[in-house]
C-alpha positions as CSV (number, residue, x, y, z in Angstrom):
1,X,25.8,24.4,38.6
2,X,23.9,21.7,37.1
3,X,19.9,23.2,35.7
4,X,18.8,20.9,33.1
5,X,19.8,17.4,32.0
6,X,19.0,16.2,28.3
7,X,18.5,12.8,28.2
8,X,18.8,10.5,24.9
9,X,18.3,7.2,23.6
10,X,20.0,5.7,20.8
11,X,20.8,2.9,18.6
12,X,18.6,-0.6,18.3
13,X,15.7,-0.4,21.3
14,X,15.6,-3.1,24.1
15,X,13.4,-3.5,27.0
16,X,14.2,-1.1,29.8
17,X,15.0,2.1,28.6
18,X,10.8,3.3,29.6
19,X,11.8,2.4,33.1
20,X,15.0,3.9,32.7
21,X,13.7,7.3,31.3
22,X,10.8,7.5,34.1
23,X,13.5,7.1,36.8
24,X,16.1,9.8,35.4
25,X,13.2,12.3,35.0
26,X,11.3,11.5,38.5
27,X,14.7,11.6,40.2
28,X,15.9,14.4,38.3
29,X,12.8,16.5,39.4
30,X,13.5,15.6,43.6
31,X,16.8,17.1,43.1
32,X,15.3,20.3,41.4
33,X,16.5,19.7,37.8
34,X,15.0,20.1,34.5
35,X,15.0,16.9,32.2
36,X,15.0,17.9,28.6
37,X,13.9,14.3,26.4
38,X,15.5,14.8,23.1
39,X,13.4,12.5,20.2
40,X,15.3,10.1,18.1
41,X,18.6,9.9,19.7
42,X,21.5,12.2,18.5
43,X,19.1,12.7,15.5
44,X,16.8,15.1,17.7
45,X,20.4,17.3,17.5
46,X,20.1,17.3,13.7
47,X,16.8,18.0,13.3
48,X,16.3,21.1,14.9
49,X,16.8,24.2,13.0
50,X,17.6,26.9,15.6
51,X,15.4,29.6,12.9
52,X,12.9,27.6,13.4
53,X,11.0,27.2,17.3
54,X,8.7,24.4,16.3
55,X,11.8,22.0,15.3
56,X,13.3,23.0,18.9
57,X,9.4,22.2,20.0
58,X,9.5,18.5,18.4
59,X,12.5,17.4,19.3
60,X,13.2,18.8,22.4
61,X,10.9,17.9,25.1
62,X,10.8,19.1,28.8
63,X,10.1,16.7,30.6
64,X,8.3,16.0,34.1
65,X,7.1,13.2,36.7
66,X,3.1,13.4,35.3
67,X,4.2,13.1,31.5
68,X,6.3,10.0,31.9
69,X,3.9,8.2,34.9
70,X,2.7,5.1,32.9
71,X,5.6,5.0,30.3
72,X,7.7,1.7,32.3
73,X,4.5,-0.3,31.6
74,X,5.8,-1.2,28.1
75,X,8.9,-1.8,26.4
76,X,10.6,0.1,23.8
77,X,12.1,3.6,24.3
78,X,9.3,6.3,24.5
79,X,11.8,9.3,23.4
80,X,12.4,7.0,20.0
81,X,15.5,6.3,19.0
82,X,17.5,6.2,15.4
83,X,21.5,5.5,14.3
84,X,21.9,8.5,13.6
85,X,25.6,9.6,13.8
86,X,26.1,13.3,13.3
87,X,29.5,12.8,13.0
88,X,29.4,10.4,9.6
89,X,26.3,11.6,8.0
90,X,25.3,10.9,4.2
91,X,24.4,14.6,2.3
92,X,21.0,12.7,1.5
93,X,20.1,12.6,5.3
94,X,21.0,16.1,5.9
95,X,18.1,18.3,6.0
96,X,18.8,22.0,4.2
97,X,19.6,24.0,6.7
98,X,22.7,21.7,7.3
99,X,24.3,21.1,4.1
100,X,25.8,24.3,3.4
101,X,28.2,24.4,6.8
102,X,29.0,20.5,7.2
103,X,32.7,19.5,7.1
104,X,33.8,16.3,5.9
105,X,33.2,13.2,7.6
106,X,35.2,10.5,9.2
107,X,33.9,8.3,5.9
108,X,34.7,9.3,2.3
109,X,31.5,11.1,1.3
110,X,29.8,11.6,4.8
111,X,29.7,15.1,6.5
112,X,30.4,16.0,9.9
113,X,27.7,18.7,12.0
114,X,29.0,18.2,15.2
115,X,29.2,22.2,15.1
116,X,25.3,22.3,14.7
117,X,25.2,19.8,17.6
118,X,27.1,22.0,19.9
119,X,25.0,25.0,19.0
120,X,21.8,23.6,19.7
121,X,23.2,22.3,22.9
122,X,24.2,25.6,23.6
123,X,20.7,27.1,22.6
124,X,18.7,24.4,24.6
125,X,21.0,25.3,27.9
126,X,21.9,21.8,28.6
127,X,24.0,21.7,31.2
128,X,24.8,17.6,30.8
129,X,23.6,14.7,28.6
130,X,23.2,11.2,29.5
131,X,23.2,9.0,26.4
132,X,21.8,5.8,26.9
133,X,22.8,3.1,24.3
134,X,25.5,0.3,23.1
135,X,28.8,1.3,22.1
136,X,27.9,3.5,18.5
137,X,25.8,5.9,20.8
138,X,28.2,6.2,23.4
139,X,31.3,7.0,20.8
140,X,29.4,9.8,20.1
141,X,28.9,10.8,23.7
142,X,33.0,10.6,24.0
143,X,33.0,12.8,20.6
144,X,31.0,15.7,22.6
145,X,33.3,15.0,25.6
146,X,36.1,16.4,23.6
147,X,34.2,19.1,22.4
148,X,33.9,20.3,26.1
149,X,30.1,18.9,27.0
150,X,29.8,17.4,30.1
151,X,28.2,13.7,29.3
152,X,26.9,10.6,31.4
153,X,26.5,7.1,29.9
154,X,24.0,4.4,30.8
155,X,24.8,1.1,28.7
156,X,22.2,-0.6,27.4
157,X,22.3,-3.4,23.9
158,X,20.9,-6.6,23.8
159,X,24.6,-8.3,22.5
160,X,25.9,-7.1,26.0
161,X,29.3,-6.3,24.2
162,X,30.1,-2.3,25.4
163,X,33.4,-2.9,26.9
164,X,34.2,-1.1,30.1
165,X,31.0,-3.0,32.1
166,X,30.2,-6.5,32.8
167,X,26.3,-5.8,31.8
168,X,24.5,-3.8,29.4
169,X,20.8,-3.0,29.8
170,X,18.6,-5.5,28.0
171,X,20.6,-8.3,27.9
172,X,18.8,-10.5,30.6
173,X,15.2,-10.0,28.8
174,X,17.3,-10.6,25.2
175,X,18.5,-14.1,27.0
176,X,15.1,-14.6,28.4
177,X,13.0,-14.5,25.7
178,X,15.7,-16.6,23.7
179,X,15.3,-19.7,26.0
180,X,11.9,-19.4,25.7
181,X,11.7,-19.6,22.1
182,X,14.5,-21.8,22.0
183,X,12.7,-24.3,24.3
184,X,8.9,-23.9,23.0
185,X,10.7,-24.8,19.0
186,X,11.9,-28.1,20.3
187,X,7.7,-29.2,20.4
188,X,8.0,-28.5,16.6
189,X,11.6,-29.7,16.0
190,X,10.6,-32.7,17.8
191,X,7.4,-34.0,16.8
192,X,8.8,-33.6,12.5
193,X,12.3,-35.4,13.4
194,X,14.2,-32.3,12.4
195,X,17.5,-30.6,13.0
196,X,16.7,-26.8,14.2
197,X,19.0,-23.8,13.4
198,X,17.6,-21.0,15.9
199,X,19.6,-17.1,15.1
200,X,19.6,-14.7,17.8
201,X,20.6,-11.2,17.3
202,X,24.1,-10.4,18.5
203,X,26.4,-8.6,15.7
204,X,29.9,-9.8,16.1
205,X,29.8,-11.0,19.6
206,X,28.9,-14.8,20.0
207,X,27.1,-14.1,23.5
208,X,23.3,-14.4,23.3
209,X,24.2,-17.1,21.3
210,X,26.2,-19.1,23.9
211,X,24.2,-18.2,27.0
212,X,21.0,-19.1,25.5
213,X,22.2,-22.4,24.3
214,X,23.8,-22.7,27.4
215,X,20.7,-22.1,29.5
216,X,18.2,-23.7,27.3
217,X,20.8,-26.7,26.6
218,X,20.4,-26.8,22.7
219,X,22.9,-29.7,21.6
220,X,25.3,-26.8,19.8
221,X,25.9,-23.2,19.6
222,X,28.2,-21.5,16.9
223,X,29.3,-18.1,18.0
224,X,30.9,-14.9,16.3
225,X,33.9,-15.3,17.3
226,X,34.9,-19.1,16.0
227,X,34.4,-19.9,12.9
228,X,32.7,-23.6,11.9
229,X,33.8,-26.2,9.8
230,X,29.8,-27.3,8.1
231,X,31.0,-30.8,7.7
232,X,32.1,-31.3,11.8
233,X,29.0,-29.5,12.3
234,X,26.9,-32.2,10.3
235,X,28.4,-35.0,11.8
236,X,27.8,-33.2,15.6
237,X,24.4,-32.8,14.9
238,X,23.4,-36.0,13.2
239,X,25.2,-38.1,16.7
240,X,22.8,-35.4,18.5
241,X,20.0,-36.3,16.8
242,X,20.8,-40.1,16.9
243,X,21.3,-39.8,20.4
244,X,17.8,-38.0,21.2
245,X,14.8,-40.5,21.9
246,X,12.5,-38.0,20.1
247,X,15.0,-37.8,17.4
248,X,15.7,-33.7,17.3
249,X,18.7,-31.7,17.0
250,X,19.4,-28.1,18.2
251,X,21.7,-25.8,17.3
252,X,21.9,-21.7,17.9
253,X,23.9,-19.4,15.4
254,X,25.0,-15.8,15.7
255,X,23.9,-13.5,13.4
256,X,27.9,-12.8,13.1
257,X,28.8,-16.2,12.8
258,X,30.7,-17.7,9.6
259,X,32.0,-20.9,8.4
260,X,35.7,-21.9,7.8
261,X,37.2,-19.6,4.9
262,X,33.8,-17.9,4.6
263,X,32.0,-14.2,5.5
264,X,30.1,-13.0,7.9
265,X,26.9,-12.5,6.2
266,X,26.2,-8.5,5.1
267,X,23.4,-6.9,3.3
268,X,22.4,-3.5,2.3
269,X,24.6,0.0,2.8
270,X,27.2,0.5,5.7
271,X,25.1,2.5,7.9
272,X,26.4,6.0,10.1
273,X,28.6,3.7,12.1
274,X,29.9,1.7,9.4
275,X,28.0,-1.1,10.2
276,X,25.9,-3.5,7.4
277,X,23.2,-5.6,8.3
278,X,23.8,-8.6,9.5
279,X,21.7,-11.7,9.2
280,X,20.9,-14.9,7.3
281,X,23.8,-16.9,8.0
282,X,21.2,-19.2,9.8
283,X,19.6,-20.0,6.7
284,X,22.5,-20.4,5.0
285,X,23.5,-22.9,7.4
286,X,20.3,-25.2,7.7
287,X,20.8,-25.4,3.7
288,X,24.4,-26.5,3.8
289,X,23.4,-28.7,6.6
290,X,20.3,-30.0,4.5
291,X,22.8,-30.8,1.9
292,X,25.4,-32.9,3.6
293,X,22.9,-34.6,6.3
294,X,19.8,-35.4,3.9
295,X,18.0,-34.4,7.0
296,X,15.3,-32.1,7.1
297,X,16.0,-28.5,8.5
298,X,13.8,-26.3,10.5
299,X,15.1,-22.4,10.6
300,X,13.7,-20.0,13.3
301,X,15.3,-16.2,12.9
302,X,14.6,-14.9,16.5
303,X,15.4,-10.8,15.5
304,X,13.1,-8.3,16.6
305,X,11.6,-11.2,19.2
306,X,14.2,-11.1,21.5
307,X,14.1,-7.2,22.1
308,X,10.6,-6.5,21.9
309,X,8.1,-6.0,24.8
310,X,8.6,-5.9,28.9
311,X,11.8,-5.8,30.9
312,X,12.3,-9.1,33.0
313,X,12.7,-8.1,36.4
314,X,16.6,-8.2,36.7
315,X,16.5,-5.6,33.5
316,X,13.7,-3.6,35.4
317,X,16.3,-3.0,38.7
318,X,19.2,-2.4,36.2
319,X,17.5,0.4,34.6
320,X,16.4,1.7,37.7
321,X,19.7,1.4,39.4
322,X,21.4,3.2,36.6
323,X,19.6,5.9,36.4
324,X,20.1,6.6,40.2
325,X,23.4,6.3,39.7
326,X,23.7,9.1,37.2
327,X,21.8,11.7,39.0
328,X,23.8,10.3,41.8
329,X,27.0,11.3,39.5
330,X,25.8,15.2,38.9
331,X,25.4,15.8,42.3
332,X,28.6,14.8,43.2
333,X,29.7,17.1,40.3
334,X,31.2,14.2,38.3
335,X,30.6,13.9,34.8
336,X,32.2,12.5,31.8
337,X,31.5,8.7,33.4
338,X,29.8,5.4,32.2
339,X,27.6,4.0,34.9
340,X,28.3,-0.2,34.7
341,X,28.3,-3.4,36.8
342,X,31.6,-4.7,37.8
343,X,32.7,-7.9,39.5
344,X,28.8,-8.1,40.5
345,X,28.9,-4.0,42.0
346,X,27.7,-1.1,40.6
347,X,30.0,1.8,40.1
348,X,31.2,4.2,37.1
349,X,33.9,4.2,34.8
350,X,35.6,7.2,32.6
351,X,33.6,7.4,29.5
352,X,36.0,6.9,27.0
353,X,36.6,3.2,28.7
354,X,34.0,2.5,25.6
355,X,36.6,2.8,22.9
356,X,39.3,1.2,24.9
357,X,39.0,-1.9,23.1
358,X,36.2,-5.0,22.2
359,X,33.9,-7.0,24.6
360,X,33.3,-10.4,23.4
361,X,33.2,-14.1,24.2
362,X,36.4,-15.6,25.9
363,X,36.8,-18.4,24.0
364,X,39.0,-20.2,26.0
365,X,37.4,-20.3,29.4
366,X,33.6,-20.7,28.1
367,X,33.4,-22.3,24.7
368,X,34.7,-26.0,23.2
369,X,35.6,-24.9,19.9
370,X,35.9,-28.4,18.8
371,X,32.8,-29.8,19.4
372,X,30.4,-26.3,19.1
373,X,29.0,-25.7,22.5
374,X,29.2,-23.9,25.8
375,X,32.1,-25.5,28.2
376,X,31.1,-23.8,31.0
377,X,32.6,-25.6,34.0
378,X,34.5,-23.2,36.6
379,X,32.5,-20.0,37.4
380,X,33.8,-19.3,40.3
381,X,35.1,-15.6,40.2
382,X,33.3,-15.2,37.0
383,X,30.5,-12.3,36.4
384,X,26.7,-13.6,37.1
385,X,26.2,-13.4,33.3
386,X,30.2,-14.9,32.6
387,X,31.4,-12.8,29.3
């Protein structure tokens, strides 16, 4: 039987989860179980040394219906969050107490303490966890499924791009908050005569990219998953501009986005997932554009902007809905699912549908890779949000 429910969030933050946390624990309590709030994603695992109660005590919260009653009125994840990965770790992350018993990791160099993870499990006398985040959160989830611990997923990431669900918690706000922006910079773009290269978040799929161009009707959008000739793009966006009374171009870029025989732009270390940061290839792009057009460029790196503050409304219901549809799940006894929207219904899905394969853009029904924008013309049949 089903006692107490740890609940999680991980990865990058987005608006939602606070809504999504107050409904899991308020719902959780009606049904007569104990939500447990672990801190800092799969990092409140790691940091609690089981010799040590006031580690348990810090990272481990229990968790009730007064203590979480005003936390949906802002954005952001109130548990905290981190990309930690116990199964890749580096030995300079580890605390003390860890080093001595990790095995090696899936990554040359990194350890593995998914043995501590299943201890403290053990010790804290969870009976399930839901994990709420994008896909490098939720491999982890599948990783404890294997292990034998009875997991829920709620997916949430602003690039929309866990595969196994047509929508992933925060990507409506992500979209709204782009066309905003994307719309208020054409005041600026217009009034110096300029040629505006907007980057939105997005890793390696080209979706908040297309959508918000597509929505906001910027003149081109360049997406992860094509790669751009600069020179086509120069002359696109020089006929755009000739074309515009005010005399302004627009044009979005995905972080992930590269140029014909180029790289996706990286920085820094690979982090517990393998992943470098991504970024820059906007500015990289108004400079090459600067060069071959003469034209002035104006470069506005969205980032942080488009997941930061209060849900929209349609990311306020998702959250809600998905976290009644977890405790829904344990009281049906069925664990070891992924909540998610399909074909416009909600319903659940085997968790390890996460690693079955790659969401991203398709190309051929949504994008004109010739002339760099959204070709969005039949939607019949097609998810609200199209992927």
């Amino acid at each position: 039987m089903i006692k107490r429910v740890g609940i999680l969030t991980g990865g990058g933050d987005v608006p939602g989860l606070n809504p999504c946390i107050k409904a899991l624990v308020n719902r959780a309590e009606e049904e007569g179980l104990q939500a447990v709030g672990l801190r800092h994603g799969w990092g409140g695992f790691v940091n609690i040394n089981l010799e040590q109660p006031e580690t348990i005590a810090a990272n481990a919260i229990e968790l009730n219906r007064a203590m979480v009653r005003t936390i949906d009125r802002t954005g952001g994840t109130w548990l905290h969050t981190s990309r930690t990965n116990p199964l890749n770790m580096r030995e300079d992350d580890l605390p003390a107490y860890l080093k001595a018993g990790a095995r090696p990791g899936s990554t040359a160099g990194r350890l593995d303490v998914t043995p501590h993870v299943l201890r403290v499990i053990e010790r804290l006398k969870l009976d399930v966890v839901i994990a709420i985040g994008g896909d490098d959160t939720l491999s982890y989830a599948v990783r404890l499924h294997d292990a034998g611990v009875p997991v829920l997923a709620i997916p949430k990431t602003m690039d929309n791009d866990v595969y196994g669900t047509d929508y992933c918690l925060g990507f409506s706000t992500a979209i709204t908050r782009s066309v905003s922006f994307i719309r208020s910079l054409r005041t600026s773009a217009g009034s110096h005569e300029r040629i505006a290269v907007i980057e939105l978040f997005g890793r390696n799929c080209g979706e908040t990219s297309l959508i918000a161009a597509y929505l906001s009707g910027a003149d081109r959008a360049l997406i992860s998953e094509v790669p751009f000739d600069p020179e086509r793009l120069a002359a696109l966006v020089m006929a755009d501009k000739r074309d515009n009374p005010s005399n302004y171009a627009m044009v979005t870029v995905s972080e992930g986005a590269s140029m014909i025989e180029g790289e996706v732009i990286e920085v820094g270390e690979e982090d517990a997932f393998g992943h470098k940061k991504l970024g820059g290839v906007g500015a990289h792009t108004g400079d090459v554009l600067k060069r071959l057009t003469g034209q002035n460029i104006m470069y506005q790196q969205l980032g942080y902007l488009m997941r930061s503050g209060e849900p929209d409304s349609l990311d306020l219901m998702v959250a809600l809905n998905y976290a009644h549809m977890a405790i829904d799940l344990l009281l049906e006894g069925l664990v070891n699912r992924m909540v998610v929207l399909r074909n416009g219904a909600y319903t659940n899905v085997p968790i390890t549908r996460v690693q079955e394969g790659a969401k991203r853009v398709d190309v051929d029904a949504l994008y004109d890779v010739q002339e760099y924008r959204p070709r969005v013309r039949h939607v019949g049949g097609k998810p609200m949000f199209l992927y």
